[in-house]
LOZANU-346204 format. One line per 3 residues: for each residue x, y, z of N, C-alpha, C. Coordinates in Angstrom, 3 decimals. Layout:
N
X/Y/Z/X/Y/Z/X/Y/Z ~ ...
REM end
This chain:
141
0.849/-1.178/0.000/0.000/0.000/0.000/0.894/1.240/0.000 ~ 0.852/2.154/-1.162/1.334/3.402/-1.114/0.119/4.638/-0.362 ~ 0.831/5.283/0.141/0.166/6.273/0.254/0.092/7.733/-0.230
-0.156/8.630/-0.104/0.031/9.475/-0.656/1.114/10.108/-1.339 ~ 1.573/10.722/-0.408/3.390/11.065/0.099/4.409/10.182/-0.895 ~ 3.793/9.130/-1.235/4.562/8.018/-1.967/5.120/8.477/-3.157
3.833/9.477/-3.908/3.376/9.297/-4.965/3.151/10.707/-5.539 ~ 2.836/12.021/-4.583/2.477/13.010/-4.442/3.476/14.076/-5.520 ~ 5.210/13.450/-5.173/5.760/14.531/-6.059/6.022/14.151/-7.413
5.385/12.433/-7.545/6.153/12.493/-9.399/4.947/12.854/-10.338 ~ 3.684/13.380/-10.196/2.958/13.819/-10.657/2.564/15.301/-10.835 ~ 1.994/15.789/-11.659/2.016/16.868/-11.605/0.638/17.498/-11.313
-0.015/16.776/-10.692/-1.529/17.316/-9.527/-1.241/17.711/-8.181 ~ -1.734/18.582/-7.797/-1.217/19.150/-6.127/-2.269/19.017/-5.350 ~ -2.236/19.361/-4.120/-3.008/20.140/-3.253/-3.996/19.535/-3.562
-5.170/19.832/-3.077/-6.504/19.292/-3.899/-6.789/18.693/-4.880 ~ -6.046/19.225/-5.989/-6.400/18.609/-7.178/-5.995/16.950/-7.514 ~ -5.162/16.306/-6.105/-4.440/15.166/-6.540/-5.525/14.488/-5.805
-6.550/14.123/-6.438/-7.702/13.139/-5.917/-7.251/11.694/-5.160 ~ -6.435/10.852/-4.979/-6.174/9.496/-5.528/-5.590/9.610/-3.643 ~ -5.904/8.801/-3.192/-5.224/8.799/-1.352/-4.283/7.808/-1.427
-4.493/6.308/-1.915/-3.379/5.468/-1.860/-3.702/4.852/-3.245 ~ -2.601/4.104/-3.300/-2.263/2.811/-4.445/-2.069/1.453/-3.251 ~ -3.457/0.376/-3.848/-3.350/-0.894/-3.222/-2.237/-1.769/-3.677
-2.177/-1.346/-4.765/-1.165/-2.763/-6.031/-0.958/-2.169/-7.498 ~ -0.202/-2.590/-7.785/0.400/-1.933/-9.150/1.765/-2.879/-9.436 ~ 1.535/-2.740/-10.920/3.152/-3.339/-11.394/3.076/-3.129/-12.790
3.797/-3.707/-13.747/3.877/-3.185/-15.317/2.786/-2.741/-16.028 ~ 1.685/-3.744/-15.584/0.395/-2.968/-16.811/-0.561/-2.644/-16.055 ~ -0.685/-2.718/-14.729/-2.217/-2.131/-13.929/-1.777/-1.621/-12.622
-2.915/-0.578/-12.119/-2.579/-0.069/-10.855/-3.662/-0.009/-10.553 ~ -4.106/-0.366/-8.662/-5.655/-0.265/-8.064/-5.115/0.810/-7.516 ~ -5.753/1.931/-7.398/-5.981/3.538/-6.532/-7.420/3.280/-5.363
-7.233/4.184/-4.554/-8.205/4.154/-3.887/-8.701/5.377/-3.189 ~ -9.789/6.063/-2.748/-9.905/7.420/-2.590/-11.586/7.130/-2.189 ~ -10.899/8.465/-0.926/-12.891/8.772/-0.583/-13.318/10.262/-0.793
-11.936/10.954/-1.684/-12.347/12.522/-1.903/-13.402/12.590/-2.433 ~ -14.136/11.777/-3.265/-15.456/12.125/-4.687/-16.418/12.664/-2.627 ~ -15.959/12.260/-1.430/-17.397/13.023/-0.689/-16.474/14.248/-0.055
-15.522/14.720/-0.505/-15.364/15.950/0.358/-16.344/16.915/-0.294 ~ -16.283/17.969/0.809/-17.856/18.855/1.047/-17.171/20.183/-0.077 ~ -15.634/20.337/-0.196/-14.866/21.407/-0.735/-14.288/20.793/-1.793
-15.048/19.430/-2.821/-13.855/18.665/-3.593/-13.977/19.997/-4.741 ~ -12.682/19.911/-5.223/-12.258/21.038/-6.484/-13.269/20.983/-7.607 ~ -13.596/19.926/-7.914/-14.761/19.625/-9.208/-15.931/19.521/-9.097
-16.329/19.776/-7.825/-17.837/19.793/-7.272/-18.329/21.198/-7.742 ~ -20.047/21.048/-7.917/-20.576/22.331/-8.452/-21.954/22.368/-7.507 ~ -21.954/23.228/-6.567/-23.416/23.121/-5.872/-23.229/22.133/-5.319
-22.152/21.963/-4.514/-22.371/20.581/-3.911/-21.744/19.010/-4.223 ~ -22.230/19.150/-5.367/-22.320/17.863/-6.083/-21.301/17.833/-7.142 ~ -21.033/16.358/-7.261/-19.563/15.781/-8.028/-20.060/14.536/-9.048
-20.035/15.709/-10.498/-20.789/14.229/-11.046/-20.245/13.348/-11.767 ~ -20.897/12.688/-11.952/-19.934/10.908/-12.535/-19.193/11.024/-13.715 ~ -19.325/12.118/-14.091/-18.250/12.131/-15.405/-16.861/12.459/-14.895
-16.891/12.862/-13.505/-15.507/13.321/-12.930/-14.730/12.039/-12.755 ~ -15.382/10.607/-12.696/-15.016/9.355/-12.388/-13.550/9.368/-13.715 ~ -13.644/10.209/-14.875/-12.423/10.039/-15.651/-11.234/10.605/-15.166
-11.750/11.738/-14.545/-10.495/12.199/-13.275/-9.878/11.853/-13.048 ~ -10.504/10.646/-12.116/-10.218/10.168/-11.078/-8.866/8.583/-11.602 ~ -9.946/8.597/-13.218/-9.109/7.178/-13.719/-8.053/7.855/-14.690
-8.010/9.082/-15.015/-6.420/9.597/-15.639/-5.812/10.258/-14.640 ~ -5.860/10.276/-12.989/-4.837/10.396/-12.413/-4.067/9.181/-11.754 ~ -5.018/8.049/-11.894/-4.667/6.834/-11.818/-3.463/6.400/-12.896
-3.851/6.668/-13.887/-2.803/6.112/-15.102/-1.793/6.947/-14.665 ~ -1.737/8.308/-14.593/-0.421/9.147/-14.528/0.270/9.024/-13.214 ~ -0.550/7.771/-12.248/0.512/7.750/-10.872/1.159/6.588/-11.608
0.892/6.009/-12.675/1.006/4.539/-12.853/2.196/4.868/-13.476 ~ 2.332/5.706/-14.422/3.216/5.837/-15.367/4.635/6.526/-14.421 ~ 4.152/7.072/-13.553/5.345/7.815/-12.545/5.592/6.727/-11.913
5.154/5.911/-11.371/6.004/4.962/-10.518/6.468/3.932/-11.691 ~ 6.162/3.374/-12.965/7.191/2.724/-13.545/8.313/3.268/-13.920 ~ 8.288/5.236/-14.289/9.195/5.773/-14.693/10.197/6.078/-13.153
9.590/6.132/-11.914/10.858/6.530/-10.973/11.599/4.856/-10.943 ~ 10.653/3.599/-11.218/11.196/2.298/-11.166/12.510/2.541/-11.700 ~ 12.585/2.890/-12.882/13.360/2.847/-14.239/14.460/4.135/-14.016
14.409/5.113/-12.827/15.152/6.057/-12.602/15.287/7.318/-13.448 ~ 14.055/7.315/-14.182/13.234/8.397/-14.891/11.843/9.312/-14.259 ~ 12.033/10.870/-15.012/10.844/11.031/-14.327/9.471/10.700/-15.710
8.211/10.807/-14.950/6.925/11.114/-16.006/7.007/12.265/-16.749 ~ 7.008/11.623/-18.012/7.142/12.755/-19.209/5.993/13.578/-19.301 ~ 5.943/14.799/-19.574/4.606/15.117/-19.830/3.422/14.942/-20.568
2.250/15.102/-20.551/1.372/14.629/-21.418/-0.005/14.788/-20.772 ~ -0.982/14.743/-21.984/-2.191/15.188/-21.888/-3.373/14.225/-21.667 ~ -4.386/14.036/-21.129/-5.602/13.406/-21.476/-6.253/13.637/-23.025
-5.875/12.962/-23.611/-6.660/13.450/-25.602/-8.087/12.745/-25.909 ~ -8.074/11.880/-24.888/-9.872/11.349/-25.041/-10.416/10.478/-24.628 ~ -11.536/9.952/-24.655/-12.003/8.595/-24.005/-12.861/8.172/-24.593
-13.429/6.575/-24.755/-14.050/6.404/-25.311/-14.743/5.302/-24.697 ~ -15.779/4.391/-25.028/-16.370/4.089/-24.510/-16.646/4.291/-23.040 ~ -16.576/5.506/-23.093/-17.325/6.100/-21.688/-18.437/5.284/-20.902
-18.570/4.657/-19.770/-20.043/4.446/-19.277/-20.188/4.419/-17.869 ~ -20.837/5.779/-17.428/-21.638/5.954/-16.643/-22.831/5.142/-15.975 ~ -22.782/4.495/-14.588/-23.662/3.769/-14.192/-24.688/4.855/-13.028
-24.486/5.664/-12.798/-24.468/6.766/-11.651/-24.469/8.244/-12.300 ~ -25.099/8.926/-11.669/-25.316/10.449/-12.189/-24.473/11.242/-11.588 ~ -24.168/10.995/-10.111/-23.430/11.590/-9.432/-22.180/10.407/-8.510
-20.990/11.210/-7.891/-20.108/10.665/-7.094/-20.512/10.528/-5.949 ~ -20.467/12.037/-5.882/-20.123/12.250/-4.069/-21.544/11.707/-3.047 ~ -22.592/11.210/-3.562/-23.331/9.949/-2.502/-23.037/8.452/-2.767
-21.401/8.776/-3.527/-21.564/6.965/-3.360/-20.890/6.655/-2.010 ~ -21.130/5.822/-1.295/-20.632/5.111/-0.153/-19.114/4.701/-0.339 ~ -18.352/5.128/1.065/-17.484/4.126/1.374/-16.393/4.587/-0.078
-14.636/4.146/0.021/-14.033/4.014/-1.092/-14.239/4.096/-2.830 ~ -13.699/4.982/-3.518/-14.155/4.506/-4.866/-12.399/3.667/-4.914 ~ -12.564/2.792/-5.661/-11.581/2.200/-6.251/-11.327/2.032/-7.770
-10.298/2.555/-7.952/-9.761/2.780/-9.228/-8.992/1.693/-10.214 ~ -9.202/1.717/-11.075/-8.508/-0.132/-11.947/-7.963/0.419/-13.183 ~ -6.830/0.724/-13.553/-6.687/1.127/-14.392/-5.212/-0.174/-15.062
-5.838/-0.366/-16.286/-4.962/-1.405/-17.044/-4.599/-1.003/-18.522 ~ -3.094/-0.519/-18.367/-2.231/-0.167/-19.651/-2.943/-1.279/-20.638 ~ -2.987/-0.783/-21.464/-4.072/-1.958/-23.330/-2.852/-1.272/-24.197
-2.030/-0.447/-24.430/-1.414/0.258/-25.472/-0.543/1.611/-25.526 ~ 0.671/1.058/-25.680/2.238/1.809/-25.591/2.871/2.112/-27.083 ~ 3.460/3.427/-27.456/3.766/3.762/-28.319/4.586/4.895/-28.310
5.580/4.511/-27.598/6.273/6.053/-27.707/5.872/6.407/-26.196 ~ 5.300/7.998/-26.221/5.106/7.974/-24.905/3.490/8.210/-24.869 ~ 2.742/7.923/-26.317/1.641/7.595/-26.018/1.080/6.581/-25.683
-0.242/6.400/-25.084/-0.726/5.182/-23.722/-2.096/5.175/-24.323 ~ -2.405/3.754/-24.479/-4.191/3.934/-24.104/-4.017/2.747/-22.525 ~ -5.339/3.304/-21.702/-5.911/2.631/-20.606/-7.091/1.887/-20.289
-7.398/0.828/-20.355/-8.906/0.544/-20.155/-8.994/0.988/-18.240 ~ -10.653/1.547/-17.684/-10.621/2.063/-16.968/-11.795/1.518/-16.216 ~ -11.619/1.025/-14.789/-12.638/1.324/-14.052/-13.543/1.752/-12.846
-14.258/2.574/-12.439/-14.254/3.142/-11.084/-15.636/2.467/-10.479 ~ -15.278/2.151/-9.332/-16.496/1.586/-9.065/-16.460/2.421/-7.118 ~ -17.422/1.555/-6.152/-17.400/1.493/-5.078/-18.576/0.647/-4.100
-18.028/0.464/-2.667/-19.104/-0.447/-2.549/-19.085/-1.479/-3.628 ~ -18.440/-2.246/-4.055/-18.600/-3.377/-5.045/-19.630/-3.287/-6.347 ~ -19.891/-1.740/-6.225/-20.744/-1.619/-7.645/-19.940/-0.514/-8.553
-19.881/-1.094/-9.396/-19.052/-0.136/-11.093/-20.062/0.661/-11.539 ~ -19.457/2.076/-10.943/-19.606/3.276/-11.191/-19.387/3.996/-12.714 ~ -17.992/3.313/-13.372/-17.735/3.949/-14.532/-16.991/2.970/-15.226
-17.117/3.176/-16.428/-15.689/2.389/-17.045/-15.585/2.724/-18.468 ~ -14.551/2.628/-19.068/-14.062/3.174/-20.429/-12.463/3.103/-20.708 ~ -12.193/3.645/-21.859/-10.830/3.637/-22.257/-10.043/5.272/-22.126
-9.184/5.332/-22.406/-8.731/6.872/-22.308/-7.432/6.618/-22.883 ~ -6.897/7.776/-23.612/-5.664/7.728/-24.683/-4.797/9.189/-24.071 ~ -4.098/9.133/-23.292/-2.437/9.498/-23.502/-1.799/10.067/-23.703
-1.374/11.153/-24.557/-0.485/11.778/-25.365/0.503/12.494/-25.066 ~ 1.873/11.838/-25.107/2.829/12.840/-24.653/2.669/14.151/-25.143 ~ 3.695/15.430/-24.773/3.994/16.359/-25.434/5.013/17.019/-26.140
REM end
């Protein structure tokens, strides 16, 4: 189990914006994240309150980019930079986050390497029910 602190400086999310509390497991092609920010009362992406389920991609491209920083500090490199460029099969099971119960847990599994572009298949769930899932693509800069 990583925790925060672990993980906090090879990324480039801070303060608030670094959603993700620990890493359960991880190694070459997948990493589980875990986080109960989607209920803080002050989360950064909340509007009126409320945090809605499309933020669940957030949550699964800061997953990939802790993923990619801890194979690159493995390797005695840092994370190159790069963008979120899209997602696709998006699916929403939930309208909103922040009343889901308990942990969301994050699953994110490298599908495709090219350089320093990435695709990820993705999934967020909690309470043992899948909240979100889809792919997301990568792009260095």
């Amino acid at each position: 189990m990583l925790e925060r602190e672990a993980f906090i400086d090879l990324i480039p999310h801070a303060g608030p914006m670094c959603l993700i509390e620990r890493v359960a497991h991880w190694d070459d092609g997948q990493l589980r994240a875990l986080s109960a920010s989607h209920r803080a009362s002050d989360h950064p992406l909340a509007r009126d309150g409320r945090l809605a389920a499309v933020h669940a991609l957030e949550y699964a491209a800061q997953a990939m980019a802790i993923h990619g920083a801890l194979l690159a500090a493995r390797d005695g490199a840092a994370l190159p930079p790069g963008f979120l460029a899209g997602a696709r099969r998006l699916r929403l099971a939930v309208t909103r986050l922040d009343d889901q119960p308990g942990e969301l847990v994050i699953d994110v599994e490298r599908q495709f390497v090219s350089g320093g572009d990435l695709i990820y298949g993705f999934t967020v769930a909690a309470a043992a029910t899948t909240l979100a899932t889809g792919t997301a693509t990568v792009v260095a800069r």
